[in-house]
C-alpha positions in Angstrom: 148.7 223.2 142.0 148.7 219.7 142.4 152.1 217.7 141.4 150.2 214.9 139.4 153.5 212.7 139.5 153.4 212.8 143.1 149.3 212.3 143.3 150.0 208.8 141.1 153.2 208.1 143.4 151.0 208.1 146.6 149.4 204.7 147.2 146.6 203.7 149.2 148.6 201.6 151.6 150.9 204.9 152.5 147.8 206.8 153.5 146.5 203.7 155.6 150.0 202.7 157.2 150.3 206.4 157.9 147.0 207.0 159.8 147.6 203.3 161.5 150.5 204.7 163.0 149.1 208.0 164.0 145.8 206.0 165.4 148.0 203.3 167.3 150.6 205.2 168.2 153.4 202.9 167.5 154.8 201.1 164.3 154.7 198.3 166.5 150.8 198.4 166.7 150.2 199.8 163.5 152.1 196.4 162.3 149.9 193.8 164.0 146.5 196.0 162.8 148.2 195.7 159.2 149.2 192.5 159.2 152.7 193.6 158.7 156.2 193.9 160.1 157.4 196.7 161.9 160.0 196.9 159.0 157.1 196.4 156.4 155.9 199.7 158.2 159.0 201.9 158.7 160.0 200.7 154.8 156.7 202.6 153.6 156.7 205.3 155.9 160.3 206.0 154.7 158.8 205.5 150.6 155.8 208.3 151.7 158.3 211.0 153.2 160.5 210.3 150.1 158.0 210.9 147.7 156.8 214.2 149.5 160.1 215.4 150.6 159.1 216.0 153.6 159.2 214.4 157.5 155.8 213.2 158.4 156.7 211.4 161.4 158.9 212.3 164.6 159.5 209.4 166.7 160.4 208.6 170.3 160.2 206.3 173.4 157.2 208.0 174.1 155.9 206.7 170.4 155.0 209.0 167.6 154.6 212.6 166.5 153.2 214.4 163.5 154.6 217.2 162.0 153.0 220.0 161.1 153.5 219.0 156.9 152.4 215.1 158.7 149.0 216.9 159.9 148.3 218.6 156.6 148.5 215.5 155.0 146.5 213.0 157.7 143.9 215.3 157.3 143.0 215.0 153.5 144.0 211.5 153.8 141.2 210.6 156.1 139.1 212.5 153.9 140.3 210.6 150.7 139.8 207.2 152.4 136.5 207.8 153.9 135.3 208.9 150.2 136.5 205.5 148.8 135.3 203.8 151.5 131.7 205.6 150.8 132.3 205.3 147.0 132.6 201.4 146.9 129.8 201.1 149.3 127.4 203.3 147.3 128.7 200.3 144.1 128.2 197.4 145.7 124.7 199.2 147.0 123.4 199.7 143.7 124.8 196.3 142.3 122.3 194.6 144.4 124.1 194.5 147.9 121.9 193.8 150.8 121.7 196.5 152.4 119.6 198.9 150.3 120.0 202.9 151.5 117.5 205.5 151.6 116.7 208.9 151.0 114.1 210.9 152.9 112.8 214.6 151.9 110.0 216.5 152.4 108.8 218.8 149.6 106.0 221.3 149.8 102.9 220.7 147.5 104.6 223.2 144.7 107.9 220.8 144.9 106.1 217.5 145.1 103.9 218.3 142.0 105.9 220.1 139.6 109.9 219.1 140.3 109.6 215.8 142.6 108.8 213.4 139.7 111.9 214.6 137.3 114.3 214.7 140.2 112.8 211.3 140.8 113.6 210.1 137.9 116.9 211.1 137.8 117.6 210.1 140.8 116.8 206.3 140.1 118.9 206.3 137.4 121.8 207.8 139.5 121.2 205.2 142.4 118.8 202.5 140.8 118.6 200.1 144.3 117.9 203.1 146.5 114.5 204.0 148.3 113.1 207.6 147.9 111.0 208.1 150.5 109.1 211.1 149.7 106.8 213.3 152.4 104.4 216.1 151.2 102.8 219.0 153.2 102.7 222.3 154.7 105.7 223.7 155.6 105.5 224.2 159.3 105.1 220.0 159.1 108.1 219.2 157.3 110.1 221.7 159.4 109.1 219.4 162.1 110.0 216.6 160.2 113.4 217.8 159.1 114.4 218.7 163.1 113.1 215.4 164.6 115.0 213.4 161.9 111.9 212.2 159.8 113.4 214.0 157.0 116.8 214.4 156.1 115.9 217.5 153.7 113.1 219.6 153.0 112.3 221.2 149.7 109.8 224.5 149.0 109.6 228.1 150.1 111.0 229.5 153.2 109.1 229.7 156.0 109.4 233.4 159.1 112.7 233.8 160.5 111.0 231.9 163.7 110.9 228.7 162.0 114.2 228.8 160.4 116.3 229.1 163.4 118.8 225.9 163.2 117.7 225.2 159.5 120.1 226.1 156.2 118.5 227.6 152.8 120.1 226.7 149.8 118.2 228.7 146.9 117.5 226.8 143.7 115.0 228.8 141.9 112.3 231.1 142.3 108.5 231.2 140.9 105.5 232.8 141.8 101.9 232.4 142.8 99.3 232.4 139.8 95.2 232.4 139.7 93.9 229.8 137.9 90.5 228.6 136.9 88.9 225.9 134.8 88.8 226.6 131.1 85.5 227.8 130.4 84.9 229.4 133.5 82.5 232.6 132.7 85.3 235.0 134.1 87.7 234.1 130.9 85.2 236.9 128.8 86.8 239.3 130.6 88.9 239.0 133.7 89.5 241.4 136.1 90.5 241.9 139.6 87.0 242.1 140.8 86.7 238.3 140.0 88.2 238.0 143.2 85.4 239.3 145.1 82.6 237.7 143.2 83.6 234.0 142.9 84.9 231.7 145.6 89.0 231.6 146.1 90.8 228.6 147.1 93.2 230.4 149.4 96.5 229.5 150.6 96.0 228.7 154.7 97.7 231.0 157.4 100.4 228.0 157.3 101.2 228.2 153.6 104.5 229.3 152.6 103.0 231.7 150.4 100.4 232.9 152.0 102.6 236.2 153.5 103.1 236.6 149.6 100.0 236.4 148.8 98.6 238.9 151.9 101.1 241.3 150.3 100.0 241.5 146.8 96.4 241.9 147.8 97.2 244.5 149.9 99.1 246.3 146.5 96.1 246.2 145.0 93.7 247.6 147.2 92.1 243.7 148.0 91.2 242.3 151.3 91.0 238.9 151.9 88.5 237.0 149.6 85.1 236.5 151.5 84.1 233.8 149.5 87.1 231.2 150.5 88.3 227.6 151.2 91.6 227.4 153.3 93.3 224.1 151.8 96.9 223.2 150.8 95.3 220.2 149.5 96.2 219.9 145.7 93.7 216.8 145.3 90.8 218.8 146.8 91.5 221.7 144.8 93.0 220.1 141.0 88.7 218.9 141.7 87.1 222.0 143.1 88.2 224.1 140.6 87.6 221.9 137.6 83.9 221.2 138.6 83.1 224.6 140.0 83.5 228.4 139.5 86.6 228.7 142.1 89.4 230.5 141.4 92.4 228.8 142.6 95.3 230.8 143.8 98.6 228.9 143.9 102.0 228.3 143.5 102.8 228.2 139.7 104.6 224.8 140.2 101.7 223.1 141.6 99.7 224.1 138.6 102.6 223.4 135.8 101.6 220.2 134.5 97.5 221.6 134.2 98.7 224.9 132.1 100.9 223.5 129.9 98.4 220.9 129.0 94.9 223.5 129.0 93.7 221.7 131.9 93.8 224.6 133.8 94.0 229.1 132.7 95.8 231.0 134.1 94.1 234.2 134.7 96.0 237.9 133.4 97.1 239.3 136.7 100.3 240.6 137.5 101.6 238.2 140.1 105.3 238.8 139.7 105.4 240.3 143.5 104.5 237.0 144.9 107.6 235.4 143.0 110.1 233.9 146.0 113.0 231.7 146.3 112.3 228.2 146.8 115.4 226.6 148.0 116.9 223.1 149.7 116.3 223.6 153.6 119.0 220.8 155.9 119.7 221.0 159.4 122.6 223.1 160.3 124.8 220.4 161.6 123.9 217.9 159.1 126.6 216.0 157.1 124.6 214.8 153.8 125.7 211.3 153.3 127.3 210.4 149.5 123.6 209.4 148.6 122.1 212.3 149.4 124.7 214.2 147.5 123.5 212.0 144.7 120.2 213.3 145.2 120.8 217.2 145.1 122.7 216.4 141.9 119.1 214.7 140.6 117.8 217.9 142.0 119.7 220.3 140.5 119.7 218.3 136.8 116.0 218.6 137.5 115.7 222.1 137.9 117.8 222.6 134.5 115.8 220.0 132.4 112.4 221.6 133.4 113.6 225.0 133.1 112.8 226.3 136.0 114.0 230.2 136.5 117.2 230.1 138.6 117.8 233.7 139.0 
């Protein structure tokens, strides 16, 4: 545990005359950089190991050494500094500073219609100067987007094993695919699987996320592929289609959210709980998210819990 005497004891200007001296490799140096004098130094050094009870320093004609206790401690105090250092910039940022950061994610249609505008929301009000820059699309595109840099994050289902290779998955919450029609569409007397067959489908494309999902849970059922069916992860095309025609629109249940909960849109009685997979937060493998886009993924996550989305 922490001694929290000793945490109020440390100042800022140890940890920086420390890692000036380790960086230069003299007091000498470290003093000019500072703007001190080489006693100025050695006097603070001297308070630091005090304070710690230990020897942070061993020094020689050949200039200085840390010790192992000295290395412990450089180490988080880079860390500490370069989070201040990212702290007051992300203030003066959002105070009106002139340079404005940004944030750029992909989310698949099922994020971008259902999620993206709460976490958007939030996210102003965590970072009110910052630019969201928002991409939407299948998820073979934003994969592409998220390796070539485009895209800093990507946000939906994950994709084969193939396209995942270099890419992290983060699980937030998991929903299914639904079948949904317009509200008096003549199947709603009495629905049935057959419906299927005898209307046209608005089918997920062979680049959907879900469409694997969707292959599967026909194939449970005795169902082959609709004949009757438009390819499309276009959620414009289709919130139209299936409002002014007899379509029955299979989709992820976030795309749809909005339309169900406000009778836009029925969801038809199927049992579609063995299309239900994780969508998660995909990132590049090396990637270090910056302190705004750490603000974002706590939007994201707020998100998630306002809108009650199921996290198991």
């Amino acid at each position: 545990m922490v001694n929290c005497n000793l945490s109020r004891l440390v100042k800022i200007r140890h940890m920086q005359c420390l890692l000036e001296v380790v960086s230069c490799g003299s007091l000498k140096a470290a003093g000019e950089r500072l703007h001190l004098t080489q006693p100025a130094i050695s006097r603070t050094l001297k308070e630091l190991e005090e304070i710690l009870g230990t020897t942070l320093l061993l020094r020689s004609r050949a200039g200085v050494e840390l010790t192992e206790a000295g290395e412990v401690f450089a180490h988080f105090a880079r860390m500490s500094l370069a989070a201040l250092d990212h702290g007051l910039e992300s203030i003066d940022r959002t105070r009106g500073g002139i340079l404005k950061q940004e944030v750029k994610v992909g989310a698949l249609p099922s994020v971008a219609a259902g999620l993206m505008p709460k976490v958007a929301e939030g996210f102003q009000r965590l970072a009110p100067e910052a630019v969201l820059r928002l991409s939407d699309g299948p998820h073979g595109m934003l994969i592409d987007m998220l390796r070539n840099g485009a895209v800093s994050m990507v946000i939906g289902r994950m994709g084969d094993p193939a396209s995942m290779q270099g890419v992290s998955f983060t699980q937030l919450y998991t929903e299914e695919v639904v079948c949904v029609v317009r509200p008096d569409h003549p199947c709603l007397a009495a629905p049935d699987l057959g419906d299927l067959s005898r209307w046209p489908v608005i089918f997920p494309p062979t680049t959907a996320a879900i469409r694997p999902q969707v292959e599967r849970w026909l194939i449970s059922h005795g169902l082959s592929e609709p004949a009757q069916r438009i390819e499309t992860v276009s959620g414009a095309f289709a919130r139209v289609y299936t409002r002014d025609t007899d379509a029955i629109w299979m989709i992820s249940h976030g795309v749809v959210r909005n339309e169900l909960s406000d009778g836009r849109l029925i969801r038809l009685p199927f049992d579609t709980s063995l299309t239900k997979g994780p969508v998660g937060l995909m990132q590049r493998q090396d990637a270090e998210p910056t302190p705004l886009e750490s603000l974002f993924v706590k939007a994201l996550h707020a998100a998630i819990v306002s809108v009650g989305y199921d996290v198991s």
